[in-house]
C-alpha positions in Angstrom: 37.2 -15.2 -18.2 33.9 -12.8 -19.3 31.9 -13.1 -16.4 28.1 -12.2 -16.3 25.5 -11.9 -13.3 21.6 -11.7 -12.6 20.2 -8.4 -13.3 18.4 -6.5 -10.7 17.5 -2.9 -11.4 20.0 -0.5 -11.3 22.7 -2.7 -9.6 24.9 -3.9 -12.7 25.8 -0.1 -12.8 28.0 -0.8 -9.8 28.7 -4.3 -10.5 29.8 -3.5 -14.2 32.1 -0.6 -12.5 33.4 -3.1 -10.3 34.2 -5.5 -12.2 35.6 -2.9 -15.4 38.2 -0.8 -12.7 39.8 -4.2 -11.5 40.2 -5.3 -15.6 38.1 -8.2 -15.4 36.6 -9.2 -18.6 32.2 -8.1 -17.7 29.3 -9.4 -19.8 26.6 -7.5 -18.7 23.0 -9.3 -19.0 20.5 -7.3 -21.2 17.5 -5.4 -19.3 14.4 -8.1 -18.2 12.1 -8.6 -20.2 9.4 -10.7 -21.8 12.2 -13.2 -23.3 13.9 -12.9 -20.0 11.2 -14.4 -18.3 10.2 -17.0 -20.9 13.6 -18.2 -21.1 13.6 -18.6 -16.6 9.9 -19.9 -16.6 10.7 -22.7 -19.8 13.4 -23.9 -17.3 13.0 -23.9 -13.6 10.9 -25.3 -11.3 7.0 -24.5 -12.0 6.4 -23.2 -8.6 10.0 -21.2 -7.6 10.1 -17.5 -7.2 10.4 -15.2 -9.8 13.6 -13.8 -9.1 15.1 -17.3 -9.4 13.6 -18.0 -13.2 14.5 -14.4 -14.4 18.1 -15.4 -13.3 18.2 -18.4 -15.4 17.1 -15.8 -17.8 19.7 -13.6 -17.5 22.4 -16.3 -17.5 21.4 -17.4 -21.1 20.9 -14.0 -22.1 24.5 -13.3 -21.0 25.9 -17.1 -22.5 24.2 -15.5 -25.8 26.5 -12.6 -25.4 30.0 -14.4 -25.0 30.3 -14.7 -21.1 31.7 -18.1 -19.3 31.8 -18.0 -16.3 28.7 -16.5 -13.9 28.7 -15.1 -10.8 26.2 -15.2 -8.2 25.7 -14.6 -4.2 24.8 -17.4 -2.1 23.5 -17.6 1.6 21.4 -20.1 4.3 18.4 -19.7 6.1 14.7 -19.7 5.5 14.8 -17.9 2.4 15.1 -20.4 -0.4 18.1 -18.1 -2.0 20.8 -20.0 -0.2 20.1 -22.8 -2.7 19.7 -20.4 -5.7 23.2 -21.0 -7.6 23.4 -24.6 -6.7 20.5 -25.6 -8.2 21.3 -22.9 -10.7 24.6 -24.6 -11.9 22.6 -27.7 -11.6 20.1 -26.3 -14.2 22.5 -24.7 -16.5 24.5 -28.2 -16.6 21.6 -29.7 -17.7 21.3 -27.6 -20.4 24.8 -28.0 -22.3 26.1 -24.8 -21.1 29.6 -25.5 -20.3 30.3 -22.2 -17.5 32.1 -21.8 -14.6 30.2 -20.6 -11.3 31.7 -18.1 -9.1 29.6 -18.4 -6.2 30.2 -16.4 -2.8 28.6 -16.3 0.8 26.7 -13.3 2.1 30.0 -11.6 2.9 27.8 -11.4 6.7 30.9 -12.2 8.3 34.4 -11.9 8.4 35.1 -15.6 6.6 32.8 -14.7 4.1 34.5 -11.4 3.3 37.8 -13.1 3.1 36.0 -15.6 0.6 34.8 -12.6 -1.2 38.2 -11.2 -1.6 39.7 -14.1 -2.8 37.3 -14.5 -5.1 38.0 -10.8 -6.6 41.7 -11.6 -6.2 41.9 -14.5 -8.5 39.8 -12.8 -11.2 41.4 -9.9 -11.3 45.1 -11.3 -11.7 45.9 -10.7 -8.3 45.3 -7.1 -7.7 45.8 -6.5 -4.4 44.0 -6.0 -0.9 44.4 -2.3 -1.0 43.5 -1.6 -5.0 40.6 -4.0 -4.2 39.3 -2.9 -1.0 39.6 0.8 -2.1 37.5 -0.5 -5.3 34.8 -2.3 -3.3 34.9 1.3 -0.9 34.1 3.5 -4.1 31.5 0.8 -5.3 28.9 1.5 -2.4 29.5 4.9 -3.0 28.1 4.4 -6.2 25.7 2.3 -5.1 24.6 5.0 -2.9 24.6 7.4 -5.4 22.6 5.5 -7.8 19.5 5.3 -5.2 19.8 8.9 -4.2 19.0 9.5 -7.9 16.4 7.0 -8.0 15.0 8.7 -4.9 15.4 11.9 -6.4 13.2 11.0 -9.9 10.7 10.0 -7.4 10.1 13.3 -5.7 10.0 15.4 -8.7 8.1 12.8 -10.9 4.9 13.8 -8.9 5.7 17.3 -9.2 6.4 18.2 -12.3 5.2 20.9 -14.6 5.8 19.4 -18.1 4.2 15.7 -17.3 6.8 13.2 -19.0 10.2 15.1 -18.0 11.9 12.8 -15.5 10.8 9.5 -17.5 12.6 11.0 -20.5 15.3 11.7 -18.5 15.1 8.4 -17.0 15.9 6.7 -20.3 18.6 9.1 -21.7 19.9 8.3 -18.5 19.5 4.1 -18.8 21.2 4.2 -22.3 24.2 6.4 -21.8 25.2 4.8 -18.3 25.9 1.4 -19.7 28.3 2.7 -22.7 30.7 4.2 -20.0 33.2 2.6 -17.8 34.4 2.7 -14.6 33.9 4.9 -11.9 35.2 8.2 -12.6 32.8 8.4 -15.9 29.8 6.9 -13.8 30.1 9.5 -11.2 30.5 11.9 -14.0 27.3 10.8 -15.5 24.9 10.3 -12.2 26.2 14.3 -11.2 24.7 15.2 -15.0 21.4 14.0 -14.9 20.9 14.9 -11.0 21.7 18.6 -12.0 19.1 18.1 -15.1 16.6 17.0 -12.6 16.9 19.6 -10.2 16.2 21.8 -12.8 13.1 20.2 -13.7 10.3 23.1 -13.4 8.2 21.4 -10.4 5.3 22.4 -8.2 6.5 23.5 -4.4 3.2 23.7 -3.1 1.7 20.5 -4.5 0.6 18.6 -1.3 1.3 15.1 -2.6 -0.1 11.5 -1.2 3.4 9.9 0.0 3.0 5.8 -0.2 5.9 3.5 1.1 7.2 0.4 -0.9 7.8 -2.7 1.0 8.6 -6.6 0.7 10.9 -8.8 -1.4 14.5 -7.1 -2.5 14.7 -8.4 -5.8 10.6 -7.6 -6.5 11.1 -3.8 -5.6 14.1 -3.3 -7.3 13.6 -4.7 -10.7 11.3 -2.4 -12.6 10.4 -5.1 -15.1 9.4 -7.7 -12.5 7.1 -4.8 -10.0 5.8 -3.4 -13.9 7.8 -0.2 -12.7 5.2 0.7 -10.0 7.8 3.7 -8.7 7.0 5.3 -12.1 3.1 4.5 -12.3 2.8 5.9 -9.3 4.7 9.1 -10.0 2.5 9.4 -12.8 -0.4 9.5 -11.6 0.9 12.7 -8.5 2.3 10.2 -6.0 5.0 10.1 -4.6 6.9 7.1 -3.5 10.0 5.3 -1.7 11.0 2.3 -1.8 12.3 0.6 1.9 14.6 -1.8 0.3 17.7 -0.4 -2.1 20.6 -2.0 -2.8 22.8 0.2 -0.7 20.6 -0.6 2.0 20.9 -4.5 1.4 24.7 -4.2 1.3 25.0 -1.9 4.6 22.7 -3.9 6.5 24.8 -7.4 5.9 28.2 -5.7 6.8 26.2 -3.5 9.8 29.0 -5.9 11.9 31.8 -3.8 10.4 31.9 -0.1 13.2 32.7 2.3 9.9 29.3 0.8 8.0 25.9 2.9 8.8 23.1 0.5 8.7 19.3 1.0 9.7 19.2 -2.6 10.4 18.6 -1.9 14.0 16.2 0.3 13.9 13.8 -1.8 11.5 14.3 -4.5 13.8 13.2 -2.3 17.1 10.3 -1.3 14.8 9.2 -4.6 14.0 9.6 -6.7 17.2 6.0 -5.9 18.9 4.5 -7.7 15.8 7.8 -9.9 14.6 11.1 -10.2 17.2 12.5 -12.9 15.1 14.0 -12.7 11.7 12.1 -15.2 9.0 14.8 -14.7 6.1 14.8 -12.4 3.5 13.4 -9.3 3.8 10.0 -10.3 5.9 10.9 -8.5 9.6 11.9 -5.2 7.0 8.6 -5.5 5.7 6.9 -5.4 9.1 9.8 -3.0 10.6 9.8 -0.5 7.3 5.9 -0.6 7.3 5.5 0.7 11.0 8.2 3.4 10.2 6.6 4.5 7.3 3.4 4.8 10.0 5.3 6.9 12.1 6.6 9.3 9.4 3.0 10.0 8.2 3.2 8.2 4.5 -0.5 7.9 3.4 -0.2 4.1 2.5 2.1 1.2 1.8 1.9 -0.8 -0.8 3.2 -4.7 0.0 5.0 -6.4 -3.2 6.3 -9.8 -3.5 7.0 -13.3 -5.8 4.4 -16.1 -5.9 5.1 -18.4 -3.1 8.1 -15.9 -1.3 7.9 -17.4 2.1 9.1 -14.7 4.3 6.9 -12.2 2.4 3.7 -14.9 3.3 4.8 -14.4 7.0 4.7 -10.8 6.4 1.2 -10.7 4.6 -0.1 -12.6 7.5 0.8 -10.0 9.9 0.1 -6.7 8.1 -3.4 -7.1 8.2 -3.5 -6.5 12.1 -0.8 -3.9 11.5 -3.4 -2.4 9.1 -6.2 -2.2 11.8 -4.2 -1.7 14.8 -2.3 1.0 13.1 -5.1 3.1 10.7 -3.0 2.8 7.8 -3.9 1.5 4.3 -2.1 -1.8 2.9 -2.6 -3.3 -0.6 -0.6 -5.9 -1.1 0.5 -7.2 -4.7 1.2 -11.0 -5.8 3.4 -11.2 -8.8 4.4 -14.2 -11.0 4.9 -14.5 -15.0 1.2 -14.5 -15.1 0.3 -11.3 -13.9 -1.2 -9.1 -16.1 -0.5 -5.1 -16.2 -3.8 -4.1 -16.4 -5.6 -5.5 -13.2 -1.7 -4.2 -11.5 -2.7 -1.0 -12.4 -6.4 -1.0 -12.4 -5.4 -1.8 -8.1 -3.1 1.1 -7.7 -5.7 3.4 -9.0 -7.9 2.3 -6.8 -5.4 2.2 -4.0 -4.6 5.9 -5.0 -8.1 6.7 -4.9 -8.9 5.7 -1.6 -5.8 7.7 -0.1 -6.7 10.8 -2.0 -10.4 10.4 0.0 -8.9 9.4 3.1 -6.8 13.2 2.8 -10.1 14.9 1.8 -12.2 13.3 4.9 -9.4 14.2 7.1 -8.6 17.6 5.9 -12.0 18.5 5.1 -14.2 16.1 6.9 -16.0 14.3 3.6 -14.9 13.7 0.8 -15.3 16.4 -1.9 -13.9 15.1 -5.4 -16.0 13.0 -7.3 -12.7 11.1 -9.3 
């Protein structure tokens, strides 16, 4: 069995660690990119989500690379991801490709993590509860640890002396984390390059505009899919965080378990004056995260989401009274296969632009630059 999965960011870091310290046989998909998304688009649905046609990308790409079997999350609700890997399998049947699919629930309950584990079990050779509920334990450690240095490229991006530092780093970093395995040399690695950045000459004093990343999961994570806005907007002295991680995702569906520290609750309370009732996906953490960003003085938000994402539409519909009611700057992005970088990034500037006036007018009463 070589199983493979859909990529999304930097979560087959973990998932590769995983799936390596319990000697299961892991096919990790290639990065996204434009034959990713050729491959998805030529066969799914014209008008399903992103996310679900670069996942049919990534199962080829991984097919291409020996793997049999795929594995894949499932769920319910609004969001049209509970029917993801069945119509998935359906697809992938259709084309000749002759895989098993290990599917799971959202492991939001207790059934569900049984499901889970037995799913882990059976791959494994029968590990053990305790080799692979201490192996699940030090994968969200490392799932943590890989957004803390996400977060931590994002401060010192905006910041640094020697423009260029931290995306260099960034891809030393990319290249050497997917020739090592398992957890201790992951660890190893993430400790490196967060020592190289802290070392990064950076301004102190630079007074940087702060703008908060909300909307769909899979659209904020993947760099390929949001045209790596974290590091466009780094780039041009700005600097960013991103509401949804991984880590986050993973804490807030086992928030039912006491020892697991979730926000969930919070974003929830934050939300319900505008949306007390959950929509699927991430749409009430759009609303929640956008108000808390408010209330810790970001300068902006900037809304992402897939063509035709219905819980993100029920968020776009309310942010616009957020917006007013609020005083705080939205611009909200629509992406598909069709979107082109240029008019992305021609809208950030712009976006950028207007904060930077909105901090002279208030810190100065007009606005004094002329770009």
């Amino acid at each position: 069995m070589k199983i493979t999965f859909p990529h999304m960011g930097n979560t087959y870091i973990t998932i590769k660690a995983i799936l390596e310290e319990l000697d299961i046989d892991v096919v990790c998909p290639p990065k996204c990119s434009k034959k990713t998304m050729e491959l998805g688009t030529k066969y799914s649905p014209e008008f399903v989500c992103m996310p679900f046609k670069l996942n049919i990308g990534n199962y080829i790409e991984g097919i291409e690379k020996g793997a049999d079997t795929i594995f894949m999350l499932t769920g319910c609700g609004p969001c049209r991801f509970g029917i993801f890997s069945s119509l998935q399998k359906e697809i992938m049947l259709d084309l000749g490709y002759k895989i098993d699919f290990i599917t799971s629930d959202r492991f939001s309950n207790i059934e569900g993590l049984k499901e889970f584990y037995n799913l882990l079990n059976k791959a494994s050779g029968k590990k053990g509860v305790f080799k692979i509920l201490n192996t699940l334990k030090k994968g969200l450690k490392l799932l943590d640890e890989v957004d803390e240095l996400n977060d931590l490229m994002n401060k010192v991006r905006p910041r640094e002396i020697k423009k260029g530092e931290v995306d260099h780093l960034a891809i030393e970093f990319e290249n050497e984390i997917i020739t090592v395995q398992g957890f201790k040399a992951s660890f190893a690695l993430i400790d490196e390059y967060n020592q190289k950045l802290k070392s990064i000459e950076i301004d102190k004093d630079k007074d940087v505009i702060k703008i908060g990343i909300v909307g769909e999961i899979y659209t904020l994570i993947e760099n390929y899919l949001n045209l790596n806005v974290e590091k466009k907007l780094g780039n041009m002295g700005v600097e960013s965080h991103r509401s949804t991680t991984t880590s986050k995702f993973v804490r807030d569906t086992l928030d039912f378990i006491p020892l697991i520290r979730s926000d969930k609750k919070q974003v929830y309370k934050a939300a319900s004056p505008y949306l007390a009732t959950p929509v699927g996906g991430h749409g009430i953490h759009t609303i929640g995260n956008t108000l808390l960003y408010k209330e810790q003085g970001y300068d902006g938000i900037i809304h992402i989401l897939p063509f035709t994402c219905m819980p993100e539409i029920v968020a776009r519909s309310i942010l616009p009274t957020i917006e007013r009611e609020k005083d705080i700057p939205i611009l909200t992005l629509v992406i598909d296969e069709m979107t082109g970088e240029g008019g992305y990034e021609t809208r950030i500037e712009a976006f950028v632009d207007l904060l930077n006036k909105r901090r002279e007018v208030k810190d100065y009463g007009k606005a004094i630059s002329w770009n």
